[in-house]
C-alpha positions as YAML, in Angstrom:
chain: A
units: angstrom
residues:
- id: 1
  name: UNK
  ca: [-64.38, 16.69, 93.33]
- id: 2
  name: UNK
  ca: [-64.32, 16.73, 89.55]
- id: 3
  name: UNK
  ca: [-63.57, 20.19, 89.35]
- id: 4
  name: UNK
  ca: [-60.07, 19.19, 91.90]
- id: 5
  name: UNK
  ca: [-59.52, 16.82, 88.83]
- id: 6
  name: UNK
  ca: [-59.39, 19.00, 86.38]
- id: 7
  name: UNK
  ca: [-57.37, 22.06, 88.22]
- id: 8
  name: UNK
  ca: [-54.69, 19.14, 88.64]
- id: 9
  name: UNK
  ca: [-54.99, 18.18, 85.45]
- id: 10
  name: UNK
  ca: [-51.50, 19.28, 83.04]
- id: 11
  name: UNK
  ca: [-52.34, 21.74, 80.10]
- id: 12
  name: UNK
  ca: [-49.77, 19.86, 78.47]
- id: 13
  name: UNK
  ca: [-51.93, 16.71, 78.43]
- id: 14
  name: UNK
  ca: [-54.56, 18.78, 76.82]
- id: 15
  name: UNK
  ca: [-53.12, 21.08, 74.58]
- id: 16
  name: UNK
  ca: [-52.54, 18.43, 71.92]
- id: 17
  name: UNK
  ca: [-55.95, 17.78, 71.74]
- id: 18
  name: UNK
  ca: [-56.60, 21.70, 71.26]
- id: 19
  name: UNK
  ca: [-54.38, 21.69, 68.64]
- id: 20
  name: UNK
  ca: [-55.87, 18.15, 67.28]
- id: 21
  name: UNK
  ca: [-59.57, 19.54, 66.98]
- id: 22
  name: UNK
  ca: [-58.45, 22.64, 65.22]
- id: 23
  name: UNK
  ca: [-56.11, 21.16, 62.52]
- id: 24
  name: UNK
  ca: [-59.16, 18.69, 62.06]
- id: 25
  name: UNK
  ca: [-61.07, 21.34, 60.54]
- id: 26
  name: UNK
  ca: [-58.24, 22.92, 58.52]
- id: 27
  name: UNK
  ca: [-56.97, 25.54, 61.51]
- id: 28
  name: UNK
  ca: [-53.20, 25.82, 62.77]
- id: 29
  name: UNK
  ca: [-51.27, 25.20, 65.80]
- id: 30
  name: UNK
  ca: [-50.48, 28.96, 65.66]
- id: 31
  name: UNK
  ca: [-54.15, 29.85, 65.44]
- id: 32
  name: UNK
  ca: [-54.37, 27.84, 68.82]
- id: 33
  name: UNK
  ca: [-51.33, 29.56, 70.42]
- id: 34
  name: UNK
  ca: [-52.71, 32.81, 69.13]
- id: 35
  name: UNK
  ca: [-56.27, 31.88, 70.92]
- id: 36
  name: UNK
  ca: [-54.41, 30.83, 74.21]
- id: 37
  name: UNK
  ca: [-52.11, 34.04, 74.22]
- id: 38
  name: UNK
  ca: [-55.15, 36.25, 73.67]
- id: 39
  name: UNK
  ca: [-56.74, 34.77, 76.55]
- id: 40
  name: UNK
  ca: [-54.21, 34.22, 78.94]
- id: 41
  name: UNK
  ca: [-51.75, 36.74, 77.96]
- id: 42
  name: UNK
  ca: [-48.76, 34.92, 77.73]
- id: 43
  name: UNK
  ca: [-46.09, 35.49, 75.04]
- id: 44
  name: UNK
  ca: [-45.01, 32.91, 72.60]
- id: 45
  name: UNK
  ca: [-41.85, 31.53, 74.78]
- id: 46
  name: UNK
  ca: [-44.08, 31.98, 78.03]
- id: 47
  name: UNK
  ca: [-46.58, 29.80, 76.80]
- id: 48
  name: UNK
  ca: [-43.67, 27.09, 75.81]
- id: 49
  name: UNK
  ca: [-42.65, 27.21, 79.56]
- id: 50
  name: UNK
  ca: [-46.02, 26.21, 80.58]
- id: 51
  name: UNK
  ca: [-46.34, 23.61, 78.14]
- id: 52
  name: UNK
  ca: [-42.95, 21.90, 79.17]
- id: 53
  name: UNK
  ca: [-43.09, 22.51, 82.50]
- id: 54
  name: UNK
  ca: [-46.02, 20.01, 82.70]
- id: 55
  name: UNK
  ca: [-47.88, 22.72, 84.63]
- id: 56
  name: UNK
  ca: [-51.66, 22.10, 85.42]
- id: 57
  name: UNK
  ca: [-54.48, 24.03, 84.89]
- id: 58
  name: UNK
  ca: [-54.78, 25.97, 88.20]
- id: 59
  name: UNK
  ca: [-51.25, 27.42, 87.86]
- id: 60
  name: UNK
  ca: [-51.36, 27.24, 84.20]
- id: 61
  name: UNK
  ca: [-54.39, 30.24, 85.08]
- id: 62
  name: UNK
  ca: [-52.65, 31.67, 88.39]
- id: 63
  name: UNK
  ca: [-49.49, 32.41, 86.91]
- id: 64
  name: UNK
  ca: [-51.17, 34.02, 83.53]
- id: 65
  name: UNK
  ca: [-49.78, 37.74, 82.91]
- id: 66
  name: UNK
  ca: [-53.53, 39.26, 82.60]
- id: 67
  name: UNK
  ca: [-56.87, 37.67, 81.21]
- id: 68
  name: UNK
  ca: [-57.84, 40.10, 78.06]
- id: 69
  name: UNK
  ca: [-60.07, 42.63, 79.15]
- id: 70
  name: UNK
  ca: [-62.58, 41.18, 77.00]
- id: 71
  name: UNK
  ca: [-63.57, 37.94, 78.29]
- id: 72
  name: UNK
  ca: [-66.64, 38.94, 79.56]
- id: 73
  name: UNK
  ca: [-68.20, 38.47, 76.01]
- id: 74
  name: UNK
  ca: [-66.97, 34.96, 75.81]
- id: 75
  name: UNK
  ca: [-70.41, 33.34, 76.16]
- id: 76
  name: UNK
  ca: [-72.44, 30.20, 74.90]
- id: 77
  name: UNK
  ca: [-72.65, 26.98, 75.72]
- id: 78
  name: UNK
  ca: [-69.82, 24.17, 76.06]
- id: 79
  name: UNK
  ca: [-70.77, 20.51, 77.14]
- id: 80
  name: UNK
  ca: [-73.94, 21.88, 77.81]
- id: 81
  name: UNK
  ca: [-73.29, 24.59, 80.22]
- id: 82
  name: UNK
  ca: [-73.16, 28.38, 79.59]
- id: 83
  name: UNK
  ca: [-69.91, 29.38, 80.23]
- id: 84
  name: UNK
  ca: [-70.91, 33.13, 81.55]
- id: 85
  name: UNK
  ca: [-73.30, 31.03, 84.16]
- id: 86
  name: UNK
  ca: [-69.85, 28.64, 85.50]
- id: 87
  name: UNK
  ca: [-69.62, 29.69, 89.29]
- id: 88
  name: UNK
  ca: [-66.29, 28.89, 90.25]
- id: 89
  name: UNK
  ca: [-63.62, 31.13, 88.66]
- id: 90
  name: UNK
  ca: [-61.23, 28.85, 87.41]
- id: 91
  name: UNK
  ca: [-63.56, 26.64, 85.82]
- id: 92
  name: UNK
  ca: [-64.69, 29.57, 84.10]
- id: 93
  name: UNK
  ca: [-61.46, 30.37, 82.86]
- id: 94
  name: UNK
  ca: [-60.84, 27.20, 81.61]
- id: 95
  name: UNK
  ca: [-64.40, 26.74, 79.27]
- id: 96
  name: UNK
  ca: [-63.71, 30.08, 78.27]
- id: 97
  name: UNK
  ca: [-60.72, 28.90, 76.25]
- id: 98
  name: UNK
  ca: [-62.44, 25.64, 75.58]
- id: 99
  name: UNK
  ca: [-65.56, 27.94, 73.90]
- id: 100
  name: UNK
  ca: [-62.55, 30.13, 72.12]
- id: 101
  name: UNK
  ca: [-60.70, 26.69, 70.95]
- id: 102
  name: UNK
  ca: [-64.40, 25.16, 69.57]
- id: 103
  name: UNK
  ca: [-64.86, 28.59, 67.85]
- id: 104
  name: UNK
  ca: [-61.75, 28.51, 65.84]
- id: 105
  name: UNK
  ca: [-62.42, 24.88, 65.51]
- id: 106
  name: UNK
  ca: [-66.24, 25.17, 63.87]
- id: 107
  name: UNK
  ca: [-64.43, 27.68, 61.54]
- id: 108
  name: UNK
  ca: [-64.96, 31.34, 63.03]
- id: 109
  name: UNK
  ca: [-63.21, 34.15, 61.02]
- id: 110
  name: UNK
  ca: [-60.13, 34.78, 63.99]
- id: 111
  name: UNK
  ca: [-61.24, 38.29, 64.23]
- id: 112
  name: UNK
  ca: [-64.77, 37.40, 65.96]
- id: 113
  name: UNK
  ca: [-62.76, 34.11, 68.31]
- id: 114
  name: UNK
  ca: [-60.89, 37.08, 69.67]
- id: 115
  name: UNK
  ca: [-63.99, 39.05, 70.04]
- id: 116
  name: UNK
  ca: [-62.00, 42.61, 68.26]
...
């Protein structure tokens, strides 16, 4: 049931606080947006949409144009699971970008967050 919690939860809610931790450590709000378009796919005014549309998490995911081809080296540990290990798909998709947004935010050189 936790999982249900967080699918319903609104990206909007949490975006701020992806934004928050990264201009914490000295990173930008367009460093974020870059992270989240990398992963998701979205362009700058799609990503907008989702953001005021108050979308949650599952359709924030469902209605992405196309996952990067390169998520499958994502990997490591966030909140103490290992994000390659996360059964369920969407949950998956959603530590993936919180593993990309604490890379950016421990200071990772942008090039290696986006794994190029």
């Amino acid at each position: 049931m936790q999982n249900d919690r967080i699918f319903s939860m609104a990206f909007a809610k949490v975006y701020p606080l992806y934004v928050q931790k990264a201009e914490r450590k000295g990173r930008t709000k367009d460093e974020v947006d870059q992270v989240i378009r990398w992963l998701t796919g979205y362009d700058e005014a799609g990503l907008r949409q989702q953001i005021d549309r108050g979308t949650d998490f599952r359709t924030f995911f469902d209605e992405a144009p196309a996952l990067h081809p390169n998520t499958a080296l994502i990997n490591g540990v966030v909140c103490g699971v290992r994000v390659e290990e996360v059964p369920d798909p969407l949950m998956r998709k959603i530590r993936w970008l919180d593993k990309l947004i604490d890379e950016l935010a421990k200071g990772k050189a942008m090039e290696k967050v986006l794994r190029a």
